[in-house]
C-alpha positions in Angstrom: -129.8 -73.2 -154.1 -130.2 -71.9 -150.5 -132.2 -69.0 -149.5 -130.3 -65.9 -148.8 -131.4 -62.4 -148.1 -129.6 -61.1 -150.9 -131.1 -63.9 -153.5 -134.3 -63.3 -152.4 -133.7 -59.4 -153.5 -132.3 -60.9 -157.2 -135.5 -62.5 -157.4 -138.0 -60.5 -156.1 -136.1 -57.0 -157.3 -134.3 -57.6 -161.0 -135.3 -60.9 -162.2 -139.3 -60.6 -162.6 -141.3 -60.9 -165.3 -143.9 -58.4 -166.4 -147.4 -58.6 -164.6 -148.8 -59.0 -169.1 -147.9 -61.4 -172.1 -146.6 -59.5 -174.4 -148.5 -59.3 -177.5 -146.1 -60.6 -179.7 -146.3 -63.7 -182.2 -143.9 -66.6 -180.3 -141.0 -68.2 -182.4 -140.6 -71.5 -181.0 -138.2 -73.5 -183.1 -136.1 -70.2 -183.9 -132.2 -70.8 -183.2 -129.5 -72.7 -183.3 -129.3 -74.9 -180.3 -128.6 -78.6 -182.1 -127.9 -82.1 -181.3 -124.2 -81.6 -180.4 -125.0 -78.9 -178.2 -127.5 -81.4 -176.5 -124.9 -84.4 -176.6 -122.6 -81.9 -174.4 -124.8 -81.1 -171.7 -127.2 -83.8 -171.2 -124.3 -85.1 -168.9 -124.2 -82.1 -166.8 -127.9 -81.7 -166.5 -130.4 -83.9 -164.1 -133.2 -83.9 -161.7 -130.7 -83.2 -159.1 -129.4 -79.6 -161.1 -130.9 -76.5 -158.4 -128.9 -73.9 -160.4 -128.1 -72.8 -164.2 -127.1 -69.4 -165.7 -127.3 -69.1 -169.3 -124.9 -66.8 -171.2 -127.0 -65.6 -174.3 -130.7 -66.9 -174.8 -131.5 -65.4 -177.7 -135.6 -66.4 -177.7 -134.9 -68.7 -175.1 -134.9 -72.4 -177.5 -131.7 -73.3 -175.4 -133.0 -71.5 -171.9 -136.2 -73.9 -172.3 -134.1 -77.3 -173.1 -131.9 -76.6 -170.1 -134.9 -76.4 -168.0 -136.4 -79.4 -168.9 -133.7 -81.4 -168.8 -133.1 -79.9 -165.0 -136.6 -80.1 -164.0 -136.0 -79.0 -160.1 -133.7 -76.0 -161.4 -133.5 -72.7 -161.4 -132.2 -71.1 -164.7 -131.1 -67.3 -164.9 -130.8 -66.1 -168.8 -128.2 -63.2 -169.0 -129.0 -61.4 -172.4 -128.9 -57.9 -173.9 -131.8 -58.7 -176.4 -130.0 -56.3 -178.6 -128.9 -59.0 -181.0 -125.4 -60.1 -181.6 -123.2 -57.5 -183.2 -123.1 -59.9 -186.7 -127.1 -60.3 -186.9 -127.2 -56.9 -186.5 -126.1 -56.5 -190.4 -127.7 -59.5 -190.9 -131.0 -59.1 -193.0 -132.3 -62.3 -192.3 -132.4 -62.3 -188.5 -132.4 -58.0 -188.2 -136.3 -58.2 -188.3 -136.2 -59.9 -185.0 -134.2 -57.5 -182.8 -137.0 -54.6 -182.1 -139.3 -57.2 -180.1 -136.3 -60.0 -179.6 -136.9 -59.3 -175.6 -140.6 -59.6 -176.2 -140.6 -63.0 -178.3 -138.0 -64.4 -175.5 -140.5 -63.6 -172.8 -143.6 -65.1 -175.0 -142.1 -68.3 -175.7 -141.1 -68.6 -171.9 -143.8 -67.5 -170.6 -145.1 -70.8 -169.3 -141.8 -71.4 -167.7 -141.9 -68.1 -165.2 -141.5 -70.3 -162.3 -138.5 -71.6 -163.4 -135.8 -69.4 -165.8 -135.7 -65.8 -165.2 -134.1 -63.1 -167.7 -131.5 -60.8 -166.6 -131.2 -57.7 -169.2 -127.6 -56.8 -169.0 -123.8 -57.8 -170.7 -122.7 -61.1 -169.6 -120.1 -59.8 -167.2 -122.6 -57.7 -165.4 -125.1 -60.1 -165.3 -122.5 -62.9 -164.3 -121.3 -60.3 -161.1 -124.8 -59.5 -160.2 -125.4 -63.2 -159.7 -122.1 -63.5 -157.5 -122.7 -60.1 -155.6 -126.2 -61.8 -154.9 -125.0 -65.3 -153.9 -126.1 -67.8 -156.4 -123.8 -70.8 -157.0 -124.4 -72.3 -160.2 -124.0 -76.2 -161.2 -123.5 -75.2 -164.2 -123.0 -72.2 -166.5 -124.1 -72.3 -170.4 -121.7 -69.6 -172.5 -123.5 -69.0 -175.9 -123.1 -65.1 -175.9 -120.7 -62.8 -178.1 -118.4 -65.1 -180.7 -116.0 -62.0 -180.3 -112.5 -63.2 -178.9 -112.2 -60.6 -176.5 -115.6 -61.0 -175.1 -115.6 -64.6 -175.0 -112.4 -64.6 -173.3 -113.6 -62.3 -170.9 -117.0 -64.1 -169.9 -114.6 -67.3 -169.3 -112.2 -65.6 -166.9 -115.1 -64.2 -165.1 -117.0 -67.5 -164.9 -113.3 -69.6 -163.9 -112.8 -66.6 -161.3 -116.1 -66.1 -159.7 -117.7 -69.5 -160.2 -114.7 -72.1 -159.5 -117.0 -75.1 -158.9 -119.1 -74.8 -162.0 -119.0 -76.7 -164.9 -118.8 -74.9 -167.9 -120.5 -75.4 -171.1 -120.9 -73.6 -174.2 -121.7 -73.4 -177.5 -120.2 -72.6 -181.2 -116.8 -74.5 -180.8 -116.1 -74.4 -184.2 -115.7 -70.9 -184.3 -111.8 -69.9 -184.3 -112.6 -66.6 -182.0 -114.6 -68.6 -179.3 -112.4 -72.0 -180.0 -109.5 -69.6 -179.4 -110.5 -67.3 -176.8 -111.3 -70.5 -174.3 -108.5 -72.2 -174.3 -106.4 -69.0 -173.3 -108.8 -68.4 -170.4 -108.0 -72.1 -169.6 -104.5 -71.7 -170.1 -104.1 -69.3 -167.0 -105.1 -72.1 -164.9 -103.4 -75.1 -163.7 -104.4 -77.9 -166.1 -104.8 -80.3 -163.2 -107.9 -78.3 -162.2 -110.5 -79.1 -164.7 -111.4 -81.9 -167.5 -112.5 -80.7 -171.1 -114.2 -82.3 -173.8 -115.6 -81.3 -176.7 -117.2 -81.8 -180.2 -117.5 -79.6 -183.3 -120.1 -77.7 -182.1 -119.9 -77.5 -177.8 -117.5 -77.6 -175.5 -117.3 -78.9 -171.5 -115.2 -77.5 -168.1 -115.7 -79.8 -165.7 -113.9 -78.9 -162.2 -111.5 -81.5 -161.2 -112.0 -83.3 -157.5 -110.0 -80.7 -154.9 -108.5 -82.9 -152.2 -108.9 -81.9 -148.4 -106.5 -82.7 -145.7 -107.9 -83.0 -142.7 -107.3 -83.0 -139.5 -106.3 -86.2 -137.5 -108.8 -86.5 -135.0 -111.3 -86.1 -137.4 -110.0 -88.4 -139.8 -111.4 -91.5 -138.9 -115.4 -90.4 -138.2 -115.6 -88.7 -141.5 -114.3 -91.9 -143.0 -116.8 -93.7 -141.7 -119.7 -91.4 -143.2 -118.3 -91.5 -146.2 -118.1 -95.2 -146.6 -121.0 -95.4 -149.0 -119.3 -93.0 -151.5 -115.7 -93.1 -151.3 -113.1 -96.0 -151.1 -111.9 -95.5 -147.4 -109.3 -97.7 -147.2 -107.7 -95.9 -149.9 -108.6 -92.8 -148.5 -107.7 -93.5 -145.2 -103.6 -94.7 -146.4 -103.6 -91.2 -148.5 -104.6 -88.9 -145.3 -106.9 -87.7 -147.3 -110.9 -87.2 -148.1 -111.7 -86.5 -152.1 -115.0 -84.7 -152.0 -116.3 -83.3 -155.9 -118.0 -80.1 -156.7 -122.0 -80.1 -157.1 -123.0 -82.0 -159.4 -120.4 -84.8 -159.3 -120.2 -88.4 -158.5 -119.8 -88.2 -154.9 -120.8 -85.6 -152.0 -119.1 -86.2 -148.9 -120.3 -83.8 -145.7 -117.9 -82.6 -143.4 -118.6 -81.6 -140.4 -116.6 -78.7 -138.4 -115.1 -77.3 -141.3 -112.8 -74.7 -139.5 -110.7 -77.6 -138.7 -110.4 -78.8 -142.3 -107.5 -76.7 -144.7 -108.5 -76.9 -148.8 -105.6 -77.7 -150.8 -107.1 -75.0 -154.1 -106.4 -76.5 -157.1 -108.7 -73.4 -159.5 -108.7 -69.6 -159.1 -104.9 -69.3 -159.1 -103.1 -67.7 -162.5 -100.6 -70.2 -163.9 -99.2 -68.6 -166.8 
């Protein structure tokens, strides 16, 4: 992610960590992050990943997979640390809440460099990422399994985040199954990809095209040689470039004189 004034305030402002370990016991292996989780996003994740925001961390099991898959990345945990509304009645996992914040920061705490917690609902945290300008490559939803919350995390994320892949957790649940394919349904279908297994789920942005204009047509062909089929590109008028990350980055220079054609960010239903 580049620079900006107003990232450097997220990160030197909100996203810290305390100057002490907390002295709490760690709880490494606690959670639910499995296999199917890990079969979804290992495509989305590489050494070439500058940018994640996870949606729900819990004690931070997924937040430190993510980051090791994505070694050069940045991950930004959005939590409460209040506990889920169902393991609050939950006897089993209720003795965690009072210090959950703590134990997230303990079993983390060799990874400060790299994921940082945000303490606030998954919409604010989501805008106070966008207000400060980061650009996820991709976002991880594993927050609320509450229809109306999931629903609106994913209209937040497919509004304020249009390039990002997607991913999240707990597909088998009806309310979450449910609540993302009606966010998806209020966007044209030709927009974005999905996949899925019983357990995670995918969003991956579909190419947008770019018309461009004529006198420019022909140089940025010929940059783009080594990534894109040109000739076929050349008979359509038309450069494909993809969202980061995605098969192919093409850069265009002069971009005033380009006009986007938007395929995402525009209500369908």
């Amino acid at each position: 992610m580049r620079s900006t004034r107003s990232s450097d305030v997220l990160f030197q402002e909100i996203l810290n960590w305390p100057a002490d370990k907390p002295n709490v016991p760690p709880k490494m292996s606690q959670g639910w992050f499995s296999g199917l989780n890990q079969a979804i996003l290992s495509p989305t994740l590489s050494d070439q990943t500058k940018m994640v925001i996870e949606v729900g961390s819990w004690m931070g099991k997924s937040t430190r997979w993510i980051s090791d898959q994505a070694p050069n990345a940045i991950v930004i945990a959005i939590d409460t640390w209040l506990g889920a509304v169902e393991l609050i009645s939950d006897e089993q996992h209720r003795k965690f809440l009072p210090t959950l914040y703590e134990t997230f920061l303990v079993n983390c705490w060799d990874y400060r460099t790299k994921i940082f917690p945000l303490r606030a609902d998954s919409i604010t945290g989501l805008r106070v990422c966008k207000k400060h300008g980061i650009q996820p490559d991709m976002i991880f939803v594993d927050g609320s399994h509450e229809y109306r919350s999931v629903l609106g995390d994913m209209l937040t994320i497919l509004e304020e985040f249009p390039s990002s892949i997607i991913t999240g957790d707990d597909y088998w649940n009806a309310g979450v199954r449910n609540a993302v394919h009606d966010a998806l349904a209020q966007f044209d279908p030709k927009s974005y990809t999905f996949n899925s297994n019983k357990r995670a789920f995918c969003v991956r942005p579909q190419p947008t095209v770019i018309e461009l204009d004529t006198s420019k047509k022909k140089k940025i062909a010929e940059e783009a040689k080594h990534d894109v089929d040109v000739a076929a590109e050349e008979e359509a008028g038309a450069i494909v470039t993809y969202p980061v990350p995605g098969p192919h980055r093409v850069s265009l220079e002069d971009r005033d004189t380009v006009t986007p054609i938007p395929l995402r960010g525009k209500h369908w239903a």
